[in-house]
VEXVOLUM-218219 format. One record per residue (C-alpha): residue in three letters; x, y, z. Coordinates in pm, whole numbers, plus 50000, padded with zeros to 5 digits. Layout:
ALAXYZ
...
//
This chain:
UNK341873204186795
UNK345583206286846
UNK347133196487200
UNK348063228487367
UNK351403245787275
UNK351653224086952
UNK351613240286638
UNK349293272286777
UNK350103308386633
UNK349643323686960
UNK351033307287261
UNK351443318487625
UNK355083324287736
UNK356873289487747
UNK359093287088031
UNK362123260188070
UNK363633241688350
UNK366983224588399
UNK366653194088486
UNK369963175388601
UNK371383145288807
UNK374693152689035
UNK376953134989284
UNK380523146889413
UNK380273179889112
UNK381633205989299
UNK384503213889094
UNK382203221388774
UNK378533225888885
UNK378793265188946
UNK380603267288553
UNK377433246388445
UNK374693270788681
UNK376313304188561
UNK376233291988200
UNK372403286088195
UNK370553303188453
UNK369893334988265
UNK367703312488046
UNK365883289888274
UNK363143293088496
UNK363883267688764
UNK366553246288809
UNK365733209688951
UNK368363185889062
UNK369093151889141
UNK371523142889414
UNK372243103789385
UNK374793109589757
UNK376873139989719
UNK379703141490003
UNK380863173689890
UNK379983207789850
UNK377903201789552
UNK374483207889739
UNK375023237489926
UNK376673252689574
UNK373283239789400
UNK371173256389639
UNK373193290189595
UNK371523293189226
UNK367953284989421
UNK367603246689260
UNK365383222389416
UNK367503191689522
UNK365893155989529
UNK367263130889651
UNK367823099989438
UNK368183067289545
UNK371083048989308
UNK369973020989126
UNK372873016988856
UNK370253027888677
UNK370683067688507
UNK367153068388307
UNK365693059888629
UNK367993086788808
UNK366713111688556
UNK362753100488537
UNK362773105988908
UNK363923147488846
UNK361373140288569
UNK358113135888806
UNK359143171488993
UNK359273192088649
UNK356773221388621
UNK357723241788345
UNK356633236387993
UNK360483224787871
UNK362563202788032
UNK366673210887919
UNK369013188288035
UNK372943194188126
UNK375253173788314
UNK377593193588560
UNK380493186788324
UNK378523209088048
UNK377403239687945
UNK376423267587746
UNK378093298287562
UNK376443331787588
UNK375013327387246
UNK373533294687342
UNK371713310187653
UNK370033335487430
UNK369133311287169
UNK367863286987423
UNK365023313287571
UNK363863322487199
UNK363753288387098
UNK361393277487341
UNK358823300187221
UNK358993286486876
UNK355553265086780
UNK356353232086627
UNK358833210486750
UNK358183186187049
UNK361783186687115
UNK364903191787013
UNK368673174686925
UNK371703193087051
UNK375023188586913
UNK377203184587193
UNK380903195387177
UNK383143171287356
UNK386443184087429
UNK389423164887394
UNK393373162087539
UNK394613146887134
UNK393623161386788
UNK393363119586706
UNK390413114986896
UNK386983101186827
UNK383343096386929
UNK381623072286777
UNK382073076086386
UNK382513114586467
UNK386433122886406
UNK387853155986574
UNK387123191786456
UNK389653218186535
UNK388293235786857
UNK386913271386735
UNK387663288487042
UNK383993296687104
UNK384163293487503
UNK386723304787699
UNK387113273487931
UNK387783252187604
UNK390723275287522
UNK393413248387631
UNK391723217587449
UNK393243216087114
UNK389823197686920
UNK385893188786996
UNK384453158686909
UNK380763159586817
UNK377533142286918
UNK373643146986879
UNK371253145987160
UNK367853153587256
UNK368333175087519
UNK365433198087531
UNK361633182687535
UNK358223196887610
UNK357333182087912
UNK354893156087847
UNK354023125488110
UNK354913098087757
UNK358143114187720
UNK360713099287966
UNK364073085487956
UNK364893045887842
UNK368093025687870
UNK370143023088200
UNK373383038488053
UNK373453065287766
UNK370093069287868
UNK367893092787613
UNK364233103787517
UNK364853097587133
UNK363053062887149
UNK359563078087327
UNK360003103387115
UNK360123080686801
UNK357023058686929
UNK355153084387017
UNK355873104486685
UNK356633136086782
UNK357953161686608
UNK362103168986672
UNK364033196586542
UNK367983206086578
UNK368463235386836
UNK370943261986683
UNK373313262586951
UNK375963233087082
UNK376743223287463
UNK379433222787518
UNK380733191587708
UNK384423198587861
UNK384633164688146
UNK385893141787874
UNK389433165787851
UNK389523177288263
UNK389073144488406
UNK392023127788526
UNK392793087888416
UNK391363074988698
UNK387713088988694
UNK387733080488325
UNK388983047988390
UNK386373042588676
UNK383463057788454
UNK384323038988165
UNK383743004188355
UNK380963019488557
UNK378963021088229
UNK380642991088069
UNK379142970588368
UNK376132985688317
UNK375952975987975
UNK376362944988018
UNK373942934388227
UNK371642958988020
UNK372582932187724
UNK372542903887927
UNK368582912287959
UNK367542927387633
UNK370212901487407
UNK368202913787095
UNK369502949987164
UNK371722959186882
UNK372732994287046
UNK373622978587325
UNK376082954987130
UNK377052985886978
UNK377773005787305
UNK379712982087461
UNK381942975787143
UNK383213006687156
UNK384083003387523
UNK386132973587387
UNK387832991087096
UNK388283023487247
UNK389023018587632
UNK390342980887682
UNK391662985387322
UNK390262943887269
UNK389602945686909
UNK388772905186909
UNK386282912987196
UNK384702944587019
UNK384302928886678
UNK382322903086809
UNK380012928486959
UNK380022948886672
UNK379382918886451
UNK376122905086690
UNK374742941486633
UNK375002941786274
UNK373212900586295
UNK370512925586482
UNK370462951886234
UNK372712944585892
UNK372062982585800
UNK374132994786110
UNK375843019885984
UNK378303028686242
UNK378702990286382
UNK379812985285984
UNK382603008586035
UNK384002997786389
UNK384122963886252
UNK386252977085990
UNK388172994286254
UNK388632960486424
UNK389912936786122
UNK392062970586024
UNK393402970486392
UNK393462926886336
UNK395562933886044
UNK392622918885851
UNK392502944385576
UNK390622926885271
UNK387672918385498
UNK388522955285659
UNK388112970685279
UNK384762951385225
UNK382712961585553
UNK384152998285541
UNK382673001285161
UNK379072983485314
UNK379153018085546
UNK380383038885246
UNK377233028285072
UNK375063037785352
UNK376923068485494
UNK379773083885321
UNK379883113685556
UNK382283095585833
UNK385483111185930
UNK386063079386108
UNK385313056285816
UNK387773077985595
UNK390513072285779
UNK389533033985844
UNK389393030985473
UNK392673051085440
UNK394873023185700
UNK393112998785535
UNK394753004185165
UNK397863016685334
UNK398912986685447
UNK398162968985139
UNK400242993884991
UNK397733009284798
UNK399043045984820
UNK396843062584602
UNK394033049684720
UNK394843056185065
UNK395253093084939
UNK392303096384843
UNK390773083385169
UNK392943103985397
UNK391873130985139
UNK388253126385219
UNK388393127685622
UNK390803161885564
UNK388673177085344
UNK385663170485586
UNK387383191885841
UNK389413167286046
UNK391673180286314
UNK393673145486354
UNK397583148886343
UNK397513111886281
UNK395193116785939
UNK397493147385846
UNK401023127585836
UNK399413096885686
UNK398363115985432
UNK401693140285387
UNK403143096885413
UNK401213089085074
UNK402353119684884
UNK406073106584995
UNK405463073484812
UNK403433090684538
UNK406553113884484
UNK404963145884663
UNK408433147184885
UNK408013183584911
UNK404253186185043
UNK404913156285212
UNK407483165185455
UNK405573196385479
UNK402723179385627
UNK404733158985860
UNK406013191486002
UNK402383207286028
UNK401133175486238
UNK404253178586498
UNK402923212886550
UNK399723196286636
UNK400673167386829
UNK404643170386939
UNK403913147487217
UNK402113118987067
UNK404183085587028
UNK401923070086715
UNK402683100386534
UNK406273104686586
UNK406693070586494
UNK405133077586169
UNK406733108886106
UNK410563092486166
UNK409123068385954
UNK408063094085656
UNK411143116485713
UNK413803081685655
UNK411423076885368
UNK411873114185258
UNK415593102085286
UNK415613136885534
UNK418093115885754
UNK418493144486002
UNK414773155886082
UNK414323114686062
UNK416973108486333
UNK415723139686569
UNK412333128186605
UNK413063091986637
UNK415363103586926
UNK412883127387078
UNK410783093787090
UNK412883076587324
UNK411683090887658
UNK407893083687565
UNK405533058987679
UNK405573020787489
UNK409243026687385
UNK410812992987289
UNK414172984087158
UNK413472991886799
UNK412803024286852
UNK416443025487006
UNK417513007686694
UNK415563031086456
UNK417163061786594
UNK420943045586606
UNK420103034386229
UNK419253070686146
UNK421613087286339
UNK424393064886160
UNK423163073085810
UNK423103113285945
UNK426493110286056
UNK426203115986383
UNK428633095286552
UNK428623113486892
UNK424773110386956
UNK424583079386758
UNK427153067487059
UNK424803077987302
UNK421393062187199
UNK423273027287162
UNK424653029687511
UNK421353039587648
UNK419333014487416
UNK421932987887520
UNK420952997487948
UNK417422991787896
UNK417642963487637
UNK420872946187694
UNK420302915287472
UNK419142930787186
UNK420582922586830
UNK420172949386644
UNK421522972686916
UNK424582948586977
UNK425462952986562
UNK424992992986629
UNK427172991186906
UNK429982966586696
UNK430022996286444
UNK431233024286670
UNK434373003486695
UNK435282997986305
//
């Protein structure tokens, strides 16, 4: 005989509750309530020391707090909400997330559904840049589904199991990026994909410093995760990322990346962040040959498109880095840094036309983004479009990393534009910041001949 409420014709009414750890969510935790509690019958939540006014606000929507002791430990944070749950479902937000009015409705007929044990969610994380990334996942253009995401330019996505019949064997594992998947996968349950997204907007509103402070919260975390369970390849995997992406250590990450794949040599997505490391190394055979190891096991990477794309660009391999760049574009990427790398490789391939073109559409995207204007002066003196060359390379200047070539690489273009005056101007201001500079001091002999 089937265990009750799997795979009967006739159920009784399933009913859902929200289960959700807090601390110090005030500014987003009555966004998150309104969005779901329409669909949920009881909301349960997890204070781990709230100082603010996220308790009283919690209360307001008639959730049960408990109080949870802080361990550094989220899975246990969350299995302790776990042991109060009632309903049949458990669904799971954080107060960063939550749901459009589609999802709401789809969430309350979807529980009634026979079947599935539980369910993966594709989660839409907002981001600040069009460039960004999660995991191998490269950024979508934002939709404009929600209202609240209206200002964010792209999403990034990621799948997870989010919404689980409540069953005593189905609990939380790992201390950071904690998730059911792995009880679920022992125990083996059925799991679907839920037709609606959450969507996740923290990663965009957060200022540097919580992200900064989160980011090593769950790097520590990590580690001394890995430090107990050495054999755990997504682990390795975790914490290279933290490397690549937010201490931007490439040596560091590829060794984690590399003792993951010793783990697991079918690692997909540890394959293609090593790549990303030896590309970022400047390592680009040995780049080539672990980014076609990932091809051959998943070809449907944004991420590995463009890894694959730098990797022949800089062996000056311009067709196939077409091609590449080709691939992650076609696949819907939103990145202003894929676009002009790809409008880069028509230039050398002849396409001036389309070229410039798409140098032009990625400014739109990203006008503000030092990597890309340095690419697009770049294409544009390439172009030999002297003038568009010389006004981005001068709207450069003021930006963040600026070093004395980028003063020389506007005086150069500025020269060949003939524009004396402003040419005049950059060298004198290149020359304040970076006195001893060569190429400045030749730019600077010239205004005299």
């Amino acid at each position: 005989m089937p265990s009750p409420g799997y795979g009967l014709e006739r159920m009784p009414p399933q009913t859902v509750e929200l289960s959700m750890i807090v601390k110090n969510e005030a500014r987003t935790l009555t966004r998150c309530l309104t969005s779901v509690r329409a669909a949920v019958d009881r909301i349960v939540i997890g204070d781990t020391g709230s100082t603010d006014e996220t308790i009283s606000i919690a209360q307001s929507y008639g959730a049960e707090i408990v109080p949870v002791l802080w361990t550094g430990d989220f899975a246990a944070a969350r299995n302790t909400v776990l042991r109060h749950s009632r309903c049949d479902w458990i669904f799971v937000l954080d107060a960063d997330e939550m749901l459009d009015a589609g999802g709401a409705e789809k969430l309350k007929h979807l529980i009634q559904q026979p079947g599935p044990a539980a369910y993966d969610i594709w989660r839409w994380n907002y981001v600040l840049e069009t460039n960004s990334r999660s995991g191998e996942q490269g950024g979508l253009q934002n939709p404009q589904l929600l209202a609240e995401s209206h200002m964010f330019p792209a999403y990034v996505k990621s799948l997870n199991t989010r919404l689980f019949r409540r069953n005593p064997e189905v609990y939380f594992e790992r201390p950071v990026h904690e998730t059911v998947v792995y009880r679920l996968q022992t125990l083996a349950l059925p799991v679907a994909t839920a037709p609606f997204v959450i969507h996740h907007l923290g990663q965009a509103e957060d200022n540097k410093v919580d992200r900064a402070r989160k980011n090593e919260l769950y790097h520590q975390i990590g580690l001394q995760h890995l430090q107990a369970n050495p054999d755990d390849a997504r682990t390795c995997f975790e914490l290279g990322l933290g490397e690549l992406e937010h201490f931007k250590r490439p040596e560091a990450a590829l060794s984690l990346f590399v003792r993951a794949l010793s783990i697991n040599p079918r690692d997909c997505n540890a394959l293609i962040f090593a790549g990303v490391c030896m590309v970022r190394m400047q390592r680009y055979t040995e780049a080539l040959d672990l980014l076609s190891r990932a091809r051959e096991l998943n070809s449907g990477s944004i991420v590995l498109d463009e890894a694959m794309g730098d990797a022949y660009f800089h062996q000056q391999q311009h067709a196939q880095a077409f091609a590449a760049y080709e691939s992650a574009m076609l696949k819907g990427s939103a990145s202003a840094l894929v676009l002009a790398k790809w409008g880069v490789c028509k230039l050398y391939l002849g396409q001036r036309e389309p070229g410039l073109q798409d140098l032009r559409q990625a400014l739109q995207r990203e006008p503000g983004f030092p990597e890309l204007l340095d690419l697009v002066a770049v294409g544009a003196a390439l172009a030999q479009d002297n003038p568009f060359a010389a006004a981005i390379a001068r709207k450069r200047l003021p930006m963040e990393g600026t070093s004395a070539f980028h003063y020389a690489l506007a005086c150069i273009l500025l020269r060949l534009s003939g524009d004396w005056t402003v040419h005049q101007e950059v060298v004198h201001e290149g020359l304040t910041r970076f006195p001893h500079d060569p190429s400045l001091s030749a730019e600077h002999a010239m205004i005299h001949l």
